[in-house]
C-alpha positions in Angstrom: -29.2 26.4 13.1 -26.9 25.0 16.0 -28.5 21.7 15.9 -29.0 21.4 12.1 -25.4 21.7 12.0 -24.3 19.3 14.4 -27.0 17.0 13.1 -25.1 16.9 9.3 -21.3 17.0 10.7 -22.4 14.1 13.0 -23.9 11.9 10.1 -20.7 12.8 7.8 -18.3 11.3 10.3 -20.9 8.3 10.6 -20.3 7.9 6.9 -17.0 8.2 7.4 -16.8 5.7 9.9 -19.0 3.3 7.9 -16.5 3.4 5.0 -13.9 2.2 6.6 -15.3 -1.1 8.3 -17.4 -2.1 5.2 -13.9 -3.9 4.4 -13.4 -5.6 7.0 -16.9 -6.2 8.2 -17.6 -7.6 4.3 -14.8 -9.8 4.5 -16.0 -11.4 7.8 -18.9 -12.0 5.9 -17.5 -13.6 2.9 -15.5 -15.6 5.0 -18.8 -16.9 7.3 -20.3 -17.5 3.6 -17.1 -19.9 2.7 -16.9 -21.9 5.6 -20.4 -22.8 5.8 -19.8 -24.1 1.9 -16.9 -25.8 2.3 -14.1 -27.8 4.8 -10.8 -29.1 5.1 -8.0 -26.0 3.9 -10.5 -23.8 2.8 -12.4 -23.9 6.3 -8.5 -23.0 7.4 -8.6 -20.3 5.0 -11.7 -18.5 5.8 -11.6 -19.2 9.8 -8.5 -17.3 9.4 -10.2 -14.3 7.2 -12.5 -14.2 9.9 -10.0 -14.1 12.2 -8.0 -10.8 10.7 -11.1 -9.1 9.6 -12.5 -8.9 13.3 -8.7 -8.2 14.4 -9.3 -4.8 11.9 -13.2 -4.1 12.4 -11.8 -3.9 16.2 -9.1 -1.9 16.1 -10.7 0.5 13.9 -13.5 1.0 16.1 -11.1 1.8 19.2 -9.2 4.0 17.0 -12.6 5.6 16.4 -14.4 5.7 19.8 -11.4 7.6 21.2 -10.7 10.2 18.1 -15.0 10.9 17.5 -16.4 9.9 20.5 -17.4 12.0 23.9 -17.2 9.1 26.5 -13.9 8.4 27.4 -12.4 4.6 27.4 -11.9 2.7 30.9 -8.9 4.3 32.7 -7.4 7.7 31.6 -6.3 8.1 27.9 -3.0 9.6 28.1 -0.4 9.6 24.8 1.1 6.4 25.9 -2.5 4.2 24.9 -3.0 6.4 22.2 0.1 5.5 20.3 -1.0 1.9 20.6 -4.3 2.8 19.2 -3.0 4.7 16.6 -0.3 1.9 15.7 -3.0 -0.6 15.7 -5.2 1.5 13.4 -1.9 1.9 10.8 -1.0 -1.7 10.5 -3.0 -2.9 7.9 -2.3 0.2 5.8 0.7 1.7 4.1 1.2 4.4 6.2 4.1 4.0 9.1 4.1 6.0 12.3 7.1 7.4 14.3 6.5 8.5 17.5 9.0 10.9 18.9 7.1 11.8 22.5 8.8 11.3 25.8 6.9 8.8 27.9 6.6 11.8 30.7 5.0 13.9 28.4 3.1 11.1 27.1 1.7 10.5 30.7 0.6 14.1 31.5 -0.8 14.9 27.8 -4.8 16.1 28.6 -7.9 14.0 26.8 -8.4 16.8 24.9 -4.7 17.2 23.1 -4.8 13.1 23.0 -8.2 13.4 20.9 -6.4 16.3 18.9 -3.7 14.3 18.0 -5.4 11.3 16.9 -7.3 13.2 14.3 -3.8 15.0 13.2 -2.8 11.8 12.8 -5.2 10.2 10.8 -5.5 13.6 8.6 -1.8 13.5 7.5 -2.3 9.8 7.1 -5.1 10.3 4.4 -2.7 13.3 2.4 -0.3 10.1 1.7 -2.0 8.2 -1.1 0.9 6.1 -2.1 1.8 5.3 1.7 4.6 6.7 3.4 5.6 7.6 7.2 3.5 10.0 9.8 6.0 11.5 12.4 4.8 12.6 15.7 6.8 15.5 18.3 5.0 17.0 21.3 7.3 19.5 22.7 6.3 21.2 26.8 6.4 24.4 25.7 5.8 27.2 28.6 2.0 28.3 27.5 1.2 25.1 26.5 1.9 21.5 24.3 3.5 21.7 21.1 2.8 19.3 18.6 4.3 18.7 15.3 3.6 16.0 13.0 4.9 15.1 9.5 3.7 13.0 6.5 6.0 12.2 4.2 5.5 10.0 1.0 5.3 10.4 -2.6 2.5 12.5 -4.1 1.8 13.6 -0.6 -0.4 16.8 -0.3 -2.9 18.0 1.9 -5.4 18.2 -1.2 -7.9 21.6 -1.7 -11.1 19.8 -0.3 -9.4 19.5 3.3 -7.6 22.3 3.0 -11.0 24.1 2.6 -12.7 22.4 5.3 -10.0 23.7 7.5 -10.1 27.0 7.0 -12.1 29.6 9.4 -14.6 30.0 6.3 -15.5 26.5 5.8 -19.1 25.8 4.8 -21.2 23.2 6.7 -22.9 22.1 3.4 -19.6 21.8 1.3 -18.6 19.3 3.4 -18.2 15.8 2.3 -17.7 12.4 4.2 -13.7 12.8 2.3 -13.3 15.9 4.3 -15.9 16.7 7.5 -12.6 14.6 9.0 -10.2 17.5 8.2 -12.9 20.0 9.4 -13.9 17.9 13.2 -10.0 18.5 13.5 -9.6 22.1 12.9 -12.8 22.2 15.6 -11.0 20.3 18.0 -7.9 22.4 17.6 -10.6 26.0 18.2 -11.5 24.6 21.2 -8.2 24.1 22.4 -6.9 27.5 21.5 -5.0 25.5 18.9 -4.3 27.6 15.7 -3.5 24.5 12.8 -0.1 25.6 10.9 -0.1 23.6 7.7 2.6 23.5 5.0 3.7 22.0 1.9 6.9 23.7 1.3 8.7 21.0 1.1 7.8 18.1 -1.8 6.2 14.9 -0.6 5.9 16.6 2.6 2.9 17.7 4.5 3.6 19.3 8.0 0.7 20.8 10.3 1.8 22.3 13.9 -0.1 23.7 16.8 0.3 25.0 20.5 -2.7 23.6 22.5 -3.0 26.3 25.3 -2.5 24.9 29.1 -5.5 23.1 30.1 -6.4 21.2 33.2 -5.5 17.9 32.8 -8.5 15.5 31.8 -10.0 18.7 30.3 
């Protein structure tokens, strides 16, 4: 049952994945398609959309191999590369970020809270559909790391699909490549010792906190 499970969660976050560099990967393709049928300015033009579509497919795919995946990137992974990662994966979209960390705590933040937070992140991205800001606070509490982020932006909401794949009671085969995102992240935050805090209580406002319990650091 283990593995069954596993196996579908794993393909939903592949479909996942795949849905977000068809764009860019299409457009490198359309543009490959245009220069070899044409020169002068519209060479210019579709070098160019080459150019920015492999910019994207890349940065996606860091944001991606660091937020999904189990091997870790050369170096250690500590808060300071992950806000560049998560900057670079924002800057085609609507969606701002403000990131209120200290560079101390940035540098002594575990993989494991770094790989939490990145999924936080791009969770409370996806409950902005009209674009808006994601604000980031990590607090060195004395049993562990705070973190509290904030989306806010009109029609912001969480929506019922993720909210249900966060909960304790979520169903492996309810889940959807829209959500299995939303539930990866509240698995990440039970291994931690992370409990997810969600609210809506303010409009155009979705705010999710957690206290990741002291962990060794790499762990």
């Amino acid at each position: 049952m283990t593995d069954s499970i596993d196996l579908r969660v794993a393909g939903l976050l592949c479909s996942r994945m795949c849905h977000d560099l068809v764009s860019p990967v299409g457009a490198i393709n359309n543009g490959i398609e245009l220069l070899g049928d044409a020169g002068g300015s519209v060479a210019e033009e579709s070098l160019a959309l080459i150019g920015r579509s492999a910019e994207q497919a890349s940065r996606r795919l860091a944001f991606f191999r660091v937020a999904f995946g189990l091997g870790r990137p050369a170096g250690r992974m500590d808060g300071g590369r992950a806000r560049g990662i998560v900057a670079d994966y924002l800057a085609d979209g609507p969606v701002s970020l403000e990131w209120n960390i200290a560079p101390v705590l940035c540098e002594e933040m575990p993989d494991g809270a770094v790989r939490l937070l990145l999924n936080l992140v791009l969770m409370l991205a996806e409950s902005l559909p009209r674009g808006g800001v994601v604000s980031v606070h990590a607090a060195d509490l004395s049993d562990g790391l705070g973190l509290a982020l904030r989306a806010e932006g009109e029609k912001a909401t969480i929506g019922d699909d993720r909210r249900g794949a966060i909960s304790d009671a979520a169903a492996i085969a309810d889940l959807t490549p829209r959500n299995v995102q939303a539930y990866f992240t509240s698995r990440l935050a039970t291994e931690l010792g992370a409990g997810l805090q969600i609210s809506e209580s303010v409009a155009d406002t979705v705010s999710v906190g957690c206290l990741v319990k002291k962990i060794a650091p790499g762990g």
